[in-house]
C-alpha positions as CSV (number, residue, x, y, z in Angstrom):
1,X,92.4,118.0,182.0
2,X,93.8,114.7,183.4
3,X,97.7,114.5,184.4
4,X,98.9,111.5,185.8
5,X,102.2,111.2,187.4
6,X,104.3,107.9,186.6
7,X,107.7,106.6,188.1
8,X,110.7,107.9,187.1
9,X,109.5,111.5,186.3
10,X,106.9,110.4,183.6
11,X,103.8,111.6,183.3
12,X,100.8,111.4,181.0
13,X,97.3,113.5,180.3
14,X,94.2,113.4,178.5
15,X,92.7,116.3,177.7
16,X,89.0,117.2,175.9
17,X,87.1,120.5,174.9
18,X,84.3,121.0,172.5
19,X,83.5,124.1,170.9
20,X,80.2,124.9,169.5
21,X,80.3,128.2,167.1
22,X,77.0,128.8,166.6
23,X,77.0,131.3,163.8
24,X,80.8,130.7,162.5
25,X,82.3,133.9,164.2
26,X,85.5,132.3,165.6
27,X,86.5,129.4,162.5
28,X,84.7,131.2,159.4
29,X,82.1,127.8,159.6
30,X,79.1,127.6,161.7
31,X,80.2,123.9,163.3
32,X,80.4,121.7,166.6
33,X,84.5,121.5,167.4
34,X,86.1,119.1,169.8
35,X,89.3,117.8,170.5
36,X,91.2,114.8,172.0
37,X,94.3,114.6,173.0
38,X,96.7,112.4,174.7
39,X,100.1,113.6,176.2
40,X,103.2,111.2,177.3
41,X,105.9,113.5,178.9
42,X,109.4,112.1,180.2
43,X,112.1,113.7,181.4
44,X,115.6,113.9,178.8
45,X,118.7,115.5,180.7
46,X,118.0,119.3,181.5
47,X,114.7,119.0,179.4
48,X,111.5,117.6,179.6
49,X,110.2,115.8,176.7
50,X,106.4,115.7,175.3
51,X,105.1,113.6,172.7
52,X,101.2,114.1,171.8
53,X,98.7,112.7,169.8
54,X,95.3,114.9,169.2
55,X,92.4,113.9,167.4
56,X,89.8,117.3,166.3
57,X,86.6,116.5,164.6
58,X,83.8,119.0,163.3
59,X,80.4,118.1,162.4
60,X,80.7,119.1,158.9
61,X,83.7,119.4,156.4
62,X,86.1,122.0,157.8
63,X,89.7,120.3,157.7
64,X,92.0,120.0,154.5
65,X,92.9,117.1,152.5
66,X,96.0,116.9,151.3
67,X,95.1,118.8,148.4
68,X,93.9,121.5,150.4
69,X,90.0,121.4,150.1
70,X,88.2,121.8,153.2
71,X,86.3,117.9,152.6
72,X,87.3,116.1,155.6
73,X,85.1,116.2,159.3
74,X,88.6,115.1,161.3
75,X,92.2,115.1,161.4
76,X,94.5,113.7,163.5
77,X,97.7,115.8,164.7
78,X,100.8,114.3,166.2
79,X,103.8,116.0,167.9
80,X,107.2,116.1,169.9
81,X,108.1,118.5,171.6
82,X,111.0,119.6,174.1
83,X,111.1,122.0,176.9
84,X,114.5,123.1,178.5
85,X,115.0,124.1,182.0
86,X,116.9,126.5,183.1
């Protein structure tokens, strides 16, 4: 992992892992997983707000299309998200 503080409260983080599951105990496949992902986070009132981009690729077929068949070796993910303090 890779956090960065920026002015004003910001931040922003890069984060990789690769996972190799040899004989497709953990994800029903035996593949090569890793993962990408890129975080911005800024503050929002009494909340801090996250918004992420992640990239996961296999070496073989393992994600859905969008007709659900497992034909596709990556897939990108994107999300918000908002944690409160209290």
């Amino acid at each position: 992992y890779y956090r960065r503080a920026l002015p004003e409260d910001r931040a922003i983080a890069l984060r990789y892992s690769y996972f190799d599951d040899k004989d497709g105990f953990r994800t029903g496949a035996a593949q090569k997983l890793s993962e990408f992902t890129i975080t911005y986070e800024y503050p929002l009132g009494s909340s801090v707000s996250r918004f992420e981009v992640r990239l996961d690729r296999s070496n073989r077929p393992f994600f859905l299309n969008d007709v659900g068949a497992a034909t596709k070796k990556e897939q990108v993910t994107v999300v918000y998200s908002q944690v409160y303090r209290f």
